[in-house]
gemmi code that builds the backbone of each chain (N, CA, C; Angstrom):
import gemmi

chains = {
    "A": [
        ("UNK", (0.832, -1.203, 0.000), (0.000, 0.000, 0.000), (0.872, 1.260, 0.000)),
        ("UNK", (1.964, 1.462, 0.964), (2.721, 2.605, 1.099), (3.752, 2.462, -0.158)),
        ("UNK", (3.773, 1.544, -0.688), (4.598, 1.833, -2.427), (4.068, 2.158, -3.132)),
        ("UNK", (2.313, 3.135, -3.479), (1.781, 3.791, -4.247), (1.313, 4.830, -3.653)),
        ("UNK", (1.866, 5.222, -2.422), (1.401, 6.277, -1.795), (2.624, 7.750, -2.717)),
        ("UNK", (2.176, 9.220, -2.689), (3.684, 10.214, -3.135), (4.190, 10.098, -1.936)),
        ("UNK", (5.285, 10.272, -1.829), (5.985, 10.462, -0.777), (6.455, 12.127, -0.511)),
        ("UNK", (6.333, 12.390, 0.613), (6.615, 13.809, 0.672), (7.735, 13.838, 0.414)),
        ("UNK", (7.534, 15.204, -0.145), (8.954, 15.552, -0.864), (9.372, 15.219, -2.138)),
        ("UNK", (8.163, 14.765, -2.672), (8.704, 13.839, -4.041), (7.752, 14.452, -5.082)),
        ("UNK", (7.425, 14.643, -5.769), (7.262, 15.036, -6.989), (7.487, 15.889, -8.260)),
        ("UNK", (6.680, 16.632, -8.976), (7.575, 17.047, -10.046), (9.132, 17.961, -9.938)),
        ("UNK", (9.020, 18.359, -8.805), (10.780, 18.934, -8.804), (11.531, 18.182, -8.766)),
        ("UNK", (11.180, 17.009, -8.464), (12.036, 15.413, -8.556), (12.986, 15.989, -7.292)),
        ("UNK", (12.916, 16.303, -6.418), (13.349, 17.250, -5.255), (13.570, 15.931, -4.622)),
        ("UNK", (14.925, 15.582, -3.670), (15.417, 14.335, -2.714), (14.994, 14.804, -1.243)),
        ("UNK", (15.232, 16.270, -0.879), (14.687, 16.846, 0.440), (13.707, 16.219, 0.845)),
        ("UNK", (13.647, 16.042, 1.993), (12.055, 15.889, 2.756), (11.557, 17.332, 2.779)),
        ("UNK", (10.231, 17.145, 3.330), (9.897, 18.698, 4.215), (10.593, 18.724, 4.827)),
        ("UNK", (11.039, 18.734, 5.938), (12.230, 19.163, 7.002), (13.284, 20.027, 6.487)),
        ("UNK", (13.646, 19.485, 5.466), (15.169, 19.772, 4.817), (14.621, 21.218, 3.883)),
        ("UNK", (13.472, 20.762, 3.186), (12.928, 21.942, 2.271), (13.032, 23.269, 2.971)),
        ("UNK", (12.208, 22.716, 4.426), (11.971, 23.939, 4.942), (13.210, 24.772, 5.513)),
        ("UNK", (14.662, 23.955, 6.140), (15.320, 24.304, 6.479), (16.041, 25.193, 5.487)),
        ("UNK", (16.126, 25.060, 3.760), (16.738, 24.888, 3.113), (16.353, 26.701, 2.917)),
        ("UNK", (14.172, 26.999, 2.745), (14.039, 28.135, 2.577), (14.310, 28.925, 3.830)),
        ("UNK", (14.942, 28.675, 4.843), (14.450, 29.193, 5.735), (16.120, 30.040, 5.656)),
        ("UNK", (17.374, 29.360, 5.512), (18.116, 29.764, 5.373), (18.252, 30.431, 3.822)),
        ("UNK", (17.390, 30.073, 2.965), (17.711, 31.003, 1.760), (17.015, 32.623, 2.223)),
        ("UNK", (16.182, 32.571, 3.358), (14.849, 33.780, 3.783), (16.102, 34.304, 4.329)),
        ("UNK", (17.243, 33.925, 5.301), (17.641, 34.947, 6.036), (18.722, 35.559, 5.334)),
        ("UNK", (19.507, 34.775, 4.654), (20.670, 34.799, 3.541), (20.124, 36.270, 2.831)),
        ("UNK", (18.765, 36.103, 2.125), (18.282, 37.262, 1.232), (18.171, 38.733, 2.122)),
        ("UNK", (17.635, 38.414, 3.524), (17.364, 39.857, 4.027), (18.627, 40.547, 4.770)),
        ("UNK", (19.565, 39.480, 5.240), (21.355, 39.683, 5.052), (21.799, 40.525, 4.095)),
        ("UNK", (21.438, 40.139, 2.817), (22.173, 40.545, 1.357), (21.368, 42.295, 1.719)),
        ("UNK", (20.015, 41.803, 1.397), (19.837, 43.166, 1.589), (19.772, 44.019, 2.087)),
        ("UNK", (19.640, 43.565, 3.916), (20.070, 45.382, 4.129), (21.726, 45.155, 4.575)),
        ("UNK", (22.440, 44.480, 3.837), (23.371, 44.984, 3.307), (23.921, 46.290, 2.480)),
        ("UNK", (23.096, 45.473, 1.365), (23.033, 46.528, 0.382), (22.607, 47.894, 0.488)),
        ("UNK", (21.596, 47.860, 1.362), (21.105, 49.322, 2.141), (22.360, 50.016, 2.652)),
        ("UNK", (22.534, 49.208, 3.266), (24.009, 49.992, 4.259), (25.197, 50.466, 3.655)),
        ("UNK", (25.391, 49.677, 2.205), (26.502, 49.823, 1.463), (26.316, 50.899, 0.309)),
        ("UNK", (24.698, 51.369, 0.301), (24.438, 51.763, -0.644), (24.735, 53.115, 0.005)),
        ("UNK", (24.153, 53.288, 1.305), (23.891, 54.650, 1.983), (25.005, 54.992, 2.533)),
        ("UNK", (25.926, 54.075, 2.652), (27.511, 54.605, 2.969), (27.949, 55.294, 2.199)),
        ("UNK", (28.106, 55.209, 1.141), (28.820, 55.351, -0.362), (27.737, 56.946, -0.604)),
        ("UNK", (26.442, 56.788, -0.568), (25.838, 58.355, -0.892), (26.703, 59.170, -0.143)),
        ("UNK", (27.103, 59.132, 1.574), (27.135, 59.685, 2.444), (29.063, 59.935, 2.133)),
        ("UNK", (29.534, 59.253, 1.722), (30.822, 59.244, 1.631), (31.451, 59.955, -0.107)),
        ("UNK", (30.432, 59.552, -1.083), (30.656, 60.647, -1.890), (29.255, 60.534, -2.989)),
        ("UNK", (28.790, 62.003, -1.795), (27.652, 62.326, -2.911), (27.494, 62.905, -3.993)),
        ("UNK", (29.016, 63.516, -5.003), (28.868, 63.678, -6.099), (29.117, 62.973, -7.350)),
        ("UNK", (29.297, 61.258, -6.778), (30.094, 60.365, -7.521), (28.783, 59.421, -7.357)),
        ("UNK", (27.583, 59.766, -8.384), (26.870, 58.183, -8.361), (27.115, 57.120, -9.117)),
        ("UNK", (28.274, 57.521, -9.929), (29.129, 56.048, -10.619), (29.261, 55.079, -9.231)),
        ("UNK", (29.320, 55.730, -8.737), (30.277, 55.006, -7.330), (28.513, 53.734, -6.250)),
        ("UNK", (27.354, 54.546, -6.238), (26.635, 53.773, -5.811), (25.340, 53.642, -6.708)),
        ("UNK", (25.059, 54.228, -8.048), (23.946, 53.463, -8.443), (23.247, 52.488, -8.872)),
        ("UNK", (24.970, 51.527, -8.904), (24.333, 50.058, -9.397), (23.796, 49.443, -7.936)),
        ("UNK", (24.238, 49.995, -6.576), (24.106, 49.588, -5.392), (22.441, 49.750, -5.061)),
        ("UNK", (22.188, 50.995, -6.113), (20.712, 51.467, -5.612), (19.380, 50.938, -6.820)),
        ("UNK", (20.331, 50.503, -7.913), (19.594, 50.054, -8.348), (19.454, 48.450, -8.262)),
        ("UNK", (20.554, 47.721, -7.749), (20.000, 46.544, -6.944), (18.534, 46.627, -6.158)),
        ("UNK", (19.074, 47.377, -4.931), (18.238, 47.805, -4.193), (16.259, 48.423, -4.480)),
        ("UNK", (16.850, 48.971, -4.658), (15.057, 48.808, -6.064), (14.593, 47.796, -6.252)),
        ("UNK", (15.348, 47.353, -7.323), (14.971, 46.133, -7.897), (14.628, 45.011, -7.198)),
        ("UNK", (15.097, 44.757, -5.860), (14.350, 43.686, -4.950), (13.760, 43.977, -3.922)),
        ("UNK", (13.448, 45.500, -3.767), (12.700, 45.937, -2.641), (11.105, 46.344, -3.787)),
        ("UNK", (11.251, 46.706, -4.827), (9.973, 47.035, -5.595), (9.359, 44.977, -5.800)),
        ("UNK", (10.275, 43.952, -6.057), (9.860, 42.325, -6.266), (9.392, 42.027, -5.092)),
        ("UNK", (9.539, 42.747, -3.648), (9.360, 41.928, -2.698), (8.095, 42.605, -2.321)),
        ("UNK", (7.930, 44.220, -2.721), (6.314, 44.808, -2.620), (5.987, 43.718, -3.371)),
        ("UNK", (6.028, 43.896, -4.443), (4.970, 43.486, -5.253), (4.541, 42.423, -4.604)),
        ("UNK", (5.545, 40.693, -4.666), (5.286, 39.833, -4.770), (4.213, 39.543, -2.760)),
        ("UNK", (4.816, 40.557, -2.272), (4.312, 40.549, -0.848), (2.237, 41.111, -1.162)),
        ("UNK", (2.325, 41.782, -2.091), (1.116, 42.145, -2.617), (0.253, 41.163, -3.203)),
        ("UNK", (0.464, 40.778, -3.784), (0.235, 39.726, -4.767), (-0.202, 38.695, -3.631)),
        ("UNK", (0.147, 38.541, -2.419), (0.122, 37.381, -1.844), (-0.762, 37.367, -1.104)),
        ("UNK", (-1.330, 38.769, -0.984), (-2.249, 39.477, 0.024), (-1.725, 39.896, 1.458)),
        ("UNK", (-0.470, 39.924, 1.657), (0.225, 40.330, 2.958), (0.535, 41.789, 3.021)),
        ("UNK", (-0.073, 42.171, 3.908), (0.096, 43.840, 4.766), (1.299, 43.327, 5.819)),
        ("UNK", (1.334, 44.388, 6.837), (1.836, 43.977, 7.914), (2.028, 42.606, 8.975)),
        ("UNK", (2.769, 42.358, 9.354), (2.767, 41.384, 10.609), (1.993, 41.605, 11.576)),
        ("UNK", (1.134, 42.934, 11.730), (0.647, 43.034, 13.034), (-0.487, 43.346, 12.352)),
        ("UNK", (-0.612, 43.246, 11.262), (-2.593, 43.762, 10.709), (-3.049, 42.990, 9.693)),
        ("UNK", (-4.051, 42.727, 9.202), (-4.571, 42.175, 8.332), (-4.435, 43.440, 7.357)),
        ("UNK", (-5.380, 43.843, 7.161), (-6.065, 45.282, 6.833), (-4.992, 46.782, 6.969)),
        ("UNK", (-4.620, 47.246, 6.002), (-4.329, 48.815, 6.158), (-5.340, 49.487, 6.439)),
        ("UNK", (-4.509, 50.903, 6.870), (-5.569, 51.957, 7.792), (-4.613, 53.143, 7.756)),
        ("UNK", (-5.558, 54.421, 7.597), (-5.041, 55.489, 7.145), (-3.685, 55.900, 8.654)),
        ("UNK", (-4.040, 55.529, 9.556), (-3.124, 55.417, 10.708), (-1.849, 55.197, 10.562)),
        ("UNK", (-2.174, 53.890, 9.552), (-0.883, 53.474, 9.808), (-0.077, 53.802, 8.479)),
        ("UNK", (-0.607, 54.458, 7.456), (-0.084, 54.802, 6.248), (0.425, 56.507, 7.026)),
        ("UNK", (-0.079, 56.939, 7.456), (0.047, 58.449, 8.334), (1.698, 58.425, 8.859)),
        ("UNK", (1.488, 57.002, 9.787), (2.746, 56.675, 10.824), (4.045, 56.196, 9.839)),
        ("UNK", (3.834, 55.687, 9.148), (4.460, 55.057, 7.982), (5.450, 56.339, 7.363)),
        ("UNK", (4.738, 57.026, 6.889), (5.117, 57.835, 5.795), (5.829, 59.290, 6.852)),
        ("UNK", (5.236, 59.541, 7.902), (5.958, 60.416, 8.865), (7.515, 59.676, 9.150)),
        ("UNK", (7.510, 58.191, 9.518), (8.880, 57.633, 9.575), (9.828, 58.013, 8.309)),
        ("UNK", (8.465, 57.794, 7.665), (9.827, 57.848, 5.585), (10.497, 59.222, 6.379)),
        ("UNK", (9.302, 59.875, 6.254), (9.885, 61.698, 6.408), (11.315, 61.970, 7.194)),
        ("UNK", (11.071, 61.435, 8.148), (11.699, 61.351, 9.565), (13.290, 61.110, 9.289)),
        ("UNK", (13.079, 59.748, 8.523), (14.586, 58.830, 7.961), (15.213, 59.835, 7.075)),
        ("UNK", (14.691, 60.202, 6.059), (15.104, 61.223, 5.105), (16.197, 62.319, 5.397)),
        ("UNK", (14.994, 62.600, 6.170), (15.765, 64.252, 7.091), (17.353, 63.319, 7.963)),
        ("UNK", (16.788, 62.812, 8.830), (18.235, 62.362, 9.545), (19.171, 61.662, 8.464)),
        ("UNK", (18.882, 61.263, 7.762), (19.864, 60.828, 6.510), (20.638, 62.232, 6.362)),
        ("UNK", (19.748, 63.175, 5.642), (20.148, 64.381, 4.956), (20.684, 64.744, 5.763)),
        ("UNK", (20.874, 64.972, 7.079), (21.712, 65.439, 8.284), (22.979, 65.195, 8.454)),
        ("UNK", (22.926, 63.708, 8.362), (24.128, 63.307, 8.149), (25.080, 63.424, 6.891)),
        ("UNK", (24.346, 63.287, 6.305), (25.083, 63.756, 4.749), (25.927, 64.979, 4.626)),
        ("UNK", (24.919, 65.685, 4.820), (25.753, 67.467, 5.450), (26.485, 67.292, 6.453)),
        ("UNK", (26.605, 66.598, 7.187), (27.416, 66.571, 8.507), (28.666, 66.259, 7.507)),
        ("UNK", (28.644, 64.902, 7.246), (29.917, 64.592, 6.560), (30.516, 65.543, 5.727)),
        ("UNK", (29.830, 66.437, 4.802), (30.379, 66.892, 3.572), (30.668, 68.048, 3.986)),
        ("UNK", (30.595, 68.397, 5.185), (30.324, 69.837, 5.651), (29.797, 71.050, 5.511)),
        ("UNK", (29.005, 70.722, 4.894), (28.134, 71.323, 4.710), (27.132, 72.690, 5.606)),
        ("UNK", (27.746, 71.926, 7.090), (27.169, 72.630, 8.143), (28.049, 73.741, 8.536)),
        ("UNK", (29.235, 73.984, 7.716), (30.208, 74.922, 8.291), (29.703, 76.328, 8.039)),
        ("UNK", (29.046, 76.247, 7.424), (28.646, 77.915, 7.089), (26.909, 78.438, 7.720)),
        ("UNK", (26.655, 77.384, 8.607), (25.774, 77.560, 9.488), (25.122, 78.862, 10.359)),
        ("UNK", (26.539, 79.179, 10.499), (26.315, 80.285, 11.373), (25.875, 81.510, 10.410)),
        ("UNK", (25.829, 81.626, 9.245), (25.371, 82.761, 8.770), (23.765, 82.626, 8.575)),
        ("UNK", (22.864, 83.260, 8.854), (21.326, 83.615, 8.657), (20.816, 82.530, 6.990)),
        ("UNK", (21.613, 83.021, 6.511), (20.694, 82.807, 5.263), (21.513, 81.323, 4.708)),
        ("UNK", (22.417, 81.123, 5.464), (22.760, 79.473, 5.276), (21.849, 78.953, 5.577)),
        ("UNK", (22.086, 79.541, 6.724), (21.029, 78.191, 7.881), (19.570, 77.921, 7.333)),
        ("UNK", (18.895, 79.533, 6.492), (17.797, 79.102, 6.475), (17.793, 78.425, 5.151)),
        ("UNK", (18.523, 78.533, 4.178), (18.451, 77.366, 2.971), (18.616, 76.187, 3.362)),
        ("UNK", (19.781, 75.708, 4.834), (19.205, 74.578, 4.806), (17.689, 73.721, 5.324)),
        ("UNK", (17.597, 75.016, 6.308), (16.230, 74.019, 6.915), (15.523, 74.483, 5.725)),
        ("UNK", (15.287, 74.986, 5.090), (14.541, 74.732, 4.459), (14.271, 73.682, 2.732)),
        ("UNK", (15.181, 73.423, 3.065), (15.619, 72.047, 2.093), (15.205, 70.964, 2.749)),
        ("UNK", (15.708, 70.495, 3.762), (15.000, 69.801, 4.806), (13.942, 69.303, 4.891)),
        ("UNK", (13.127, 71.288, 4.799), (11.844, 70.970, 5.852), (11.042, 70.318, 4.283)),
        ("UNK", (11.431, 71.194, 2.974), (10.703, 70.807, 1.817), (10.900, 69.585, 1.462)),
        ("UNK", (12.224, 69.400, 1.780), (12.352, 67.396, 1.207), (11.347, 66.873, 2.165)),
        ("UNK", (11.430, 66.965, 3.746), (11.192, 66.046, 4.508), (8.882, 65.915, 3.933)),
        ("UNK", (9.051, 67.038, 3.465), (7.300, 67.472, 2.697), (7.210, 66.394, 1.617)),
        ("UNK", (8.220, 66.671, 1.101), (7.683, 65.658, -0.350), (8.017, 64.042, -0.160)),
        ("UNK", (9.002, 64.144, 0.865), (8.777, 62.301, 1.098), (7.682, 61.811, 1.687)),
        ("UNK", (7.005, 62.763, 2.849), (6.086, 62.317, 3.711), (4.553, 62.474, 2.137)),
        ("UNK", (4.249, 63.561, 1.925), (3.275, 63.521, 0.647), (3.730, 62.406, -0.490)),
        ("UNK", (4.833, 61.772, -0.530), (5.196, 60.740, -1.732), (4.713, 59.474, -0.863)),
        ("UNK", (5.363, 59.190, -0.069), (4.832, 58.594, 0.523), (3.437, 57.370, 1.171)),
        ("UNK", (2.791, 59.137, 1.712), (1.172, 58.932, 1.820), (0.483, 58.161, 0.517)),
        ("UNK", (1.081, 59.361, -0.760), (-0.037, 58.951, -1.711), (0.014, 57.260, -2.328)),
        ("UNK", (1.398, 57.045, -2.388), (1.716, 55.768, -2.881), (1.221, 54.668, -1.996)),
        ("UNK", (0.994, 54.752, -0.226), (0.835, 53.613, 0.193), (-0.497, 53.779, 0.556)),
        ("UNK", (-1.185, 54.735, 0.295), (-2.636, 55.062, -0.148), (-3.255, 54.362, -0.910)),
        ("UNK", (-2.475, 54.489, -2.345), (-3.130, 53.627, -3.426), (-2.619, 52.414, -3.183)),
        ("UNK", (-1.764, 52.000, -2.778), (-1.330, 50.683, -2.421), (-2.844, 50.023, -1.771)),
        ("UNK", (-2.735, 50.689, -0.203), (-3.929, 50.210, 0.514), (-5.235, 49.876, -0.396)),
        ("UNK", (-5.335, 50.834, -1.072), (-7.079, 50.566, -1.758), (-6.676, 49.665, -2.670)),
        ("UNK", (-5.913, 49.135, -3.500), (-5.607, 48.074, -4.184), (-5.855, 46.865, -2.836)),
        ("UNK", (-5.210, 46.808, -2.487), (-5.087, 45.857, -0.921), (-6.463, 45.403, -0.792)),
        ("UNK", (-7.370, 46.537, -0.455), (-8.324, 46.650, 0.128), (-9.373, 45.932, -1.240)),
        ("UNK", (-9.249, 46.066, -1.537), (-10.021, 45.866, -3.428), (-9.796, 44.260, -3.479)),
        ("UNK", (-8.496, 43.906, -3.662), (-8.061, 42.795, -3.994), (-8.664, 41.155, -2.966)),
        ("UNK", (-8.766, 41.649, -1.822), (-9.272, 41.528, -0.428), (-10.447, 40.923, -0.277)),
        ("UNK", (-11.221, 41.658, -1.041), (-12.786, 41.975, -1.003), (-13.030, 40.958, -2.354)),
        ("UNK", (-12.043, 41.023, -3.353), (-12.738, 40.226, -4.572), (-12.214, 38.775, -3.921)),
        ("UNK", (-11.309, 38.171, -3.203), (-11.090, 37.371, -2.762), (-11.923, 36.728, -2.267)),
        ("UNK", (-12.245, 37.571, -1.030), (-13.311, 36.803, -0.082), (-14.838, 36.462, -0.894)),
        ("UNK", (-15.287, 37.581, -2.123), (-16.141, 37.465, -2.538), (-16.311, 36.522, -3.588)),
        ("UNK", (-14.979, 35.421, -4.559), (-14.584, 34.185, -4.666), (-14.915, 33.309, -3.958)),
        ("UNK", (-14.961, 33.765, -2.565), (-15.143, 32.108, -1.427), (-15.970, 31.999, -0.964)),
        ("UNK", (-17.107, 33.533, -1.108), (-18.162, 32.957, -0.597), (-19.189, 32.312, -2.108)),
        ("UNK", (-18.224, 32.913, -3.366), (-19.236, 31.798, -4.635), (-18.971, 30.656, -4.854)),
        ("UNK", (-17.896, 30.136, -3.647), (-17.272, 28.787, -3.686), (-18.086, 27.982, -2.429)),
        ("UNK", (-18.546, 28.616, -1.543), (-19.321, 28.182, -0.644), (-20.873, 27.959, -1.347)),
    ],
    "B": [
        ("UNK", (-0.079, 11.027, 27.141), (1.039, 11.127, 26.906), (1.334, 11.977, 25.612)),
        ("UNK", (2.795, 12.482, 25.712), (3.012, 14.045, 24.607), (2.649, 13.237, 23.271)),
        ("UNK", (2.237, 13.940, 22.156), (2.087, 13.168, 20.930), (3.560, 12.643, 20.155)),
        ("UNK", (4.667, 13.582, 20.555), (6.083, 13.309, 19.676), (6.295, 11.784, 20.821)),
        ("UNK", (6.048, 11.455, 22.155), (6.223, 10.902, 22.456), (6.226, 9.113, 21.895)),
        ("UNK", (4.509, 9.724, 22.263), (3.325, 8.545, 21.636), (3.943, 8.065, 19.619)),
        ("UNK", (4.407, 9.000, 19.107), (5.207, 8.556, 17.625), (6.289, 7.323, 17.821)),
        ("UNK", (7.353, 7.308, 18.978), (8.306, 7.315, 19.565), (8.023, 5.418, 19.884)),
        ("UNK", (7.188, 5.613, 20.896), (6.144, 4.833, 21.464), (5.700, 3.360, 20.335)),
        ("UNK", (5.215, 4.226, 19.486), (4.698, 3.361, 18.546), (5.412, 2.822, 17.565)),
        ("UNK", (6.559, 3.419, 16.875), (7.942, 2.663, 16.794), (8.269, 2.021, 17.202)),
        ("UNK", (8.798, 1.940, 18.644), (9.652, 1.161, 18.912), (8.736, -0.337, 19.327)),
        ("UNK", (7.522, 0.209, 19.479), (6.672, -1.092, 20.058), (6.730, -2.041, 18.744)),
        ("UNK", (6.589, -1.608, 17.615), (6.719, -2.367, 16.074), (8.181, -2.666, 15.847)),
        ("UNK", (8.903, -2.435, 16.703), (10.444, -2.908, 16.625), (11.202, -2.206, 15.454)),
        ("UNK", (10.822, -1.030, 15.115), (11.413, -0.452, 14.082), (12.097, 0.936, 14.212)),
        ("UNK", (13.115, 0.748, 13.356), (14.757, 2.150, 14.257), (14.445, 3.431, 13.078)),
        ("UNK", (14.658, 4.666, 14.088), (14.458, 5.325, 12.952), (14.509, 5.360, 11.806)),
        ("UNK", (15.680, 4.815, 11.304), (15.999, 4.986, 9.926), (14.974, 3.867, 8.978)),
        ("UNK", (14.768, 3.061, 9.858), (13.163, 2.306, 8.984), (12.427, 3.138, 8.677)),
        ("UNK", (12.082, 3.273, 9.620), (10.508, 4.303, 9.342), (10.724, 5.393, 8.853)),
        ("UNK", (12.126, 6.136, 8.791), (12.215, 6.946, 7.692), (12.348, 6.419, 6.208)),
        ("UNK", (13.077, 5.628, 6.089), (13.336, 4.280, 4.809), (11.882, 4.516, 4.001)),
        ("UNK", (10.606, 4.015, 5.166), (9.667, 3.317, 4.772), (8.675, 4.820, 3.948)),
        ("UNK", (8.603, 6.119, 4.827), (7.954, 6.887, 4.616), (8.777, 7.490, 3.696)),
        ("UNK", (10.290, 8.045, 3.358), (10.443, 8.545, 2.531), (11.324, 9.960, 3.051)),
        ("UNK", (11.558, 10.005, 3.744), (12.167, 11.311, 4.554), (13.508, 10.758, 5.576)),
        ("UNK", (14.114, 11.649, 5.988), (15.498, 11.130, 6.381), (15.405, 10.969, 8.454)),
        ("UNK", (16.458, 10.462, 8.588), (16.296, 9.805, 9.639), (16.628, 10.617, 11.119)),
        ("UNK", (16.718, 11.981, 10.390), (17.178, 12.910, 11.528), (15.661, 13.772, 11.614)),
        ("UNK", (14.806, 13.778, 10.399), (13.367, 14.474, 10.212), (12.834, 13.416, 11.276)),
        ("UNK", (12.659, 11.931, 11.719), (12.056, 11.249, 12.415), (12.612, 11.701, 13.884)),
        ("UNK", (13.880, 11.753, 13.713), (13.891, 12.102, 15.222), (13.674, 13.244, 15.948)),
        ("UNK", (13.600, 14.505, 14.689), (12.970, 15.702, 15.417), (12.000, 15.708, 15.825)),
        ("UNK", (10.836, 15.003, 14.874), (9.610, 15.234, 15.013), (9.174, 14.346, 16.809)),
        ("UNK", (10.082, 13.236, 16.920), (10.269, 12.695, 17.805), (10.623, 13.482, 19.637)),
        ("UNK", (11.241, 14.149, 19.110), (11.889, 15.289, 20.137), (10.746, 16.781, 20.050)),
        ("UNK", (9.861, 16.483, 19.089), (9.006, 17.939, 19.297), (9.747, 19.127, 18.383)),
        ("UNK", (10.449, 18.714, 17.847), (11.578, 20.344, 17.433), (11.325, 20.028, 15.990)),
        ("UNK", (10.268, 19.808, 15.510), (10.138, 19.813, 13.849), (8.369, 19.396, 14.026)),
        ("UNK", (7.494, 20.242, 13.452), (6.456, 20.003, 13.101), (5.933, 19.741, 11.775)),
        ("UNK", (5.583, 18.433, 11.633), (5.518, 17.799, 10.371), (4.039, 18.678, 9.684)),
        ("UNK", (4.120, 18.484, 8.067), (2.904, 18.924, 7.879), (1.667, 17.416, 7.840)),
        ("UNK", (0.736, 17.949, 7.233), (-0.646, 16.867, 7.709), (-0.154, 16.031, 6.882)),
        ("UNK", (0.060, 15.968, 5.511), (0.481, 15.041, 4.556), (2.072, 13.992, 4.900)),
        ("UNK", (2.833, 14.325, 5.779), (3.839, 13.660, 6.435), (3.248, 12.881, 7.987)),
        ("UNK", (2.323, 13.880, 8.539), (1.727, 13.143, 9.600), (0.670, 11.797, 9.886)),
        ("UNK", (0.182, 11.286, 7.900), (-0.744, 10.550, 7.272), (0.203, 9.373, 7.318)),
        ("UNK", (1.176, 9.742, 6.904), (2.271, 8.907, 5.842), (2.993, 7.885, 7.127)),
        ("UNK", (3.356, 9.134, 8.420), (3.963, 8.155, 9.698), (2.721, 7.537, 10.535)),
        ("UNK", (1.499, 8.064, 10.274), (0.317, 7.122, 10.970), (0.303, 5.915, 10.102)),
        ("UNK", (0.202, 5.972, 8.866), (0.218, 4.834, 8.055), (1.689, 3.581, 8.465)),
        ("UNK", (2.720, 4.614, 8.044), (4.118, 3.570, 8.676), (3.813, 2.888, 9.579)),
        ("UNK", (2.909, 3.314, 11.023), (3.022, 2.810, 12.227), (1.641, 1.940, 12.269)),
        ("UNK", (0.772, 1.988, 11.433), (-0.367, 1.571, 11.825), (-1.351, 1.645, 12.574)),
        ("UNK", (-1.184, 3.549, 12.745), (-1.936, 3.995, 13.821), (-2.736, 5.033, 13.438)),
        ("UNK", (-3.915, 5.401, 13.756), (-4.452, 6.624, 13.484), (-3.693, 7.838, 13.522)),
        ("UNK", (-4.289, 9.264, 12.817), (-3.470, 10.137, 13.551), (-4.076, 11.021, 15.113)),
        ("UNK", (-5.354, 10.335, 14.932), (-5.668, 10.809, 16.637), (-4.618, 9.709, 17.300)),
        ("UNK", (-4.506, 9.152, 17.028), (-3.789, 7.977, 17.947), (-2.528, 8.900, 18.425)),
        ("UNK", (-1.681, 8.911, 17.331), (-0.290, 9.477, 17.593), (-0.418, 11.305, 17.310)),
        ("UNK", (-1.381, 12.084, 17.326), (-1.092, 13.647, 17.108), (-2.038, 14.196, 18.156)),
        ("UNK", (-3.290, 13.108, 18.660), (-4.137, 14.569, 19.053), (-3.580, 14.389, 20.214)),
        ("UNK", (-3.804, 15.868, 20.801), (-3.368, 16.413, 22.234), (-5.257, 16.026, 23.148)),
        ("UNK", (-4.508, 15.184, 23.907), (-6.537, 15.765, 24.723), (-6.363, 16.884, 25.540)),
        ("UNK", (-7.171, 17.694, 26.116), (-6.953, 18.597, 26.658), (-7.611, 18.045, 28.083)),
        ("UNK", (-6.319, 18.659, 28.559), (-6.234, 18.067, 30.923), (-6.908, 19.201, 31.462)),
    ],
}
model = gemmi.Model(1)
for chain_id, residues in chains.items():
    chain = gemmi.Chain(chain_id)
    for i, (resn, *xyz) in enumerate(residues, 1):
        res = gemmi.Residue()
        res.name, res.seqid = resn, gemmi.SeqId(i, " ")
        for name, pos in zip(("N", "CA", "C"), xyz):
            atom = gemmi.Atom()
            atom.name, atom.element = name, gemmi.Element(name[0])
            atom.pos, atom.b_iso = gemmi.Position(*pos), 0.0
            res.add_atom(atom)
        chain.add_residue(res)
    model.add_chain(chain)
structure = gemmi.Structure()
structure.add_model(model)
structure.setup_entities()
C-alpha cells in the first residue's frame, strides 16, 4: 500500500529533500536574502554619504536595491500580505508610515551634510535658512510621496481583499 | 502522553529504528527524530504517511486531549 502512496517531498521537482530539509533549506535562503539586503542598504547609503557627487560610485548599489525591494512589494502584494501586526491597512498606519519615511530622510540628509560639511557655514542667517529649508521641503515631499503611494497601495489591498473573499463565498 | 512521544512509542513497540521508518515513509532519519523530540512540526500530509508507517491513526499518535 505505502509503495503507491507520493511520498513527501517527491514530486515534479524530482526534489530528494524531505519537508524538514525543504523547509530548512528556505528558511536559510529567507535569512541569507534579508542579510544581502540590508546589506546593500548599508553599502548603498555609505557610499551616498561618503561621496555624494560620484553616483558612478553607488547606483548600481541602488539600483539593486530597487529592484528587490519594488519584487518583494509586489510579490508581498500579490500574496495578500500587509503587515505582521494587521490584516487590513488603515489610514493610521499609512500616516505613521510615511511620517517615519519623512523622519529617515531628514536624519539621513543630516548626516550627509554633517559629513560633507556642509554645516560649516551655518552660522550665517541665510545658510542656515536654505538649509532648513531644504529639509523641511524634502522632509514634505517624502512624507506627501509617501502617503499617496501607500494610499493607493492600501485601496488596491483593500479591493483585492474583497474580490477574494467574494470568490469564497461563490465557492461556498 | 506528549504526541512526539506517543510517535516514539509506537515505533519502537513495532520494533522499528528510525531509519526504517524513515526508509519506509520517505524522509530522512534525523526528520524522524525531530519530530520525535518535538523540534520539527511535520505537515498533515507527512503526519498521514507516519500514521500509516506505524499503523496507527493520527488521533492515535497527534491529538493532544486537553487536561
Amino acid at each position: 500500500m505505502m509503495k503507491n502512496m507520493a511520498k513527501p517531498g517527491s514530486g515534479p521537482s524530482k526534489s530528494v529533500w524531505d519537508e524538514r530539509q525543504q523547509q530548512s533549506y528556505h528558511t536559510i535562503n529567507s535569512r541569507a536574502f534579508n542579510l544581502a539586503w540590508t546589506l546593500l542598504l548599508l553599502s548603498f547609503l555609505v557610499q551616498v554619504v561618503l561621496f555624494p557627487g560620484e553616483p558612478g560610485r553607488w547606483l548600481v548599489e541602488m539600483g539593486l536595491f530597487m529592484v528587490l525591494s519594488i519584487y518583494m512589494g509586489a510579490a508581498y502584494f500579490r500574496a495578500g500580505l500587509w503587515t505582521m501586526r494587521s490584516q487590513q491597512p488603515s489610514l493610521r498606519q499609512s500616516l505613521l508610515a510615511s511620517v517615519v519615511a519623512a523622519l529617515l530622510i531628514t536624519a539621513f540628509s543630516l548626516i550627509r551634510m554633517a559629513v560633507s560639511g556642509q554645516w560649516e557655514g551655518l552660522q550665517q542667517a541665510d545658510n542656515a535658512w536654505s538649509i532648513i529649508s531644504y529639509l523641511l521641503l524634502q522632509a514634505i515631499i517624502v512624507f506627501a510621496a509617501a502617503l499617496i503611494l501607500l494610499s493607493l497601495i492600501s485601496h488596491y489591498h483593500r479591493k483585492k481583499q474583497r474580490e477574494a473573499d467574494a470568490a469564497l463565498d461563490t465557492d461556498e | 502522553m506528549h504526541p512526539v512521544s506517543r510517535t516514539k512509542v509506537a515505533r519502537v513497540q513495532l520494533g522499528l529504528t528510525q531509519q526504517e521508518l524513515a526508509d519506509q515513509i520517505g524522509v530522512t532519519r534525523q526528520t524522524i527524530g525531530l519530530i520525535e523530540q518535538g523540534k520539527f512540526n511535520p505537515s498533515l500530509a507527512l503526519c498521514i504517511q507516519i500514521a500509516k508507517g506505524l499503523g496507527k491513526t493520527l488521533d492515535e499518535l497527534f491529538w493532544e486531549e486537553e487536561t
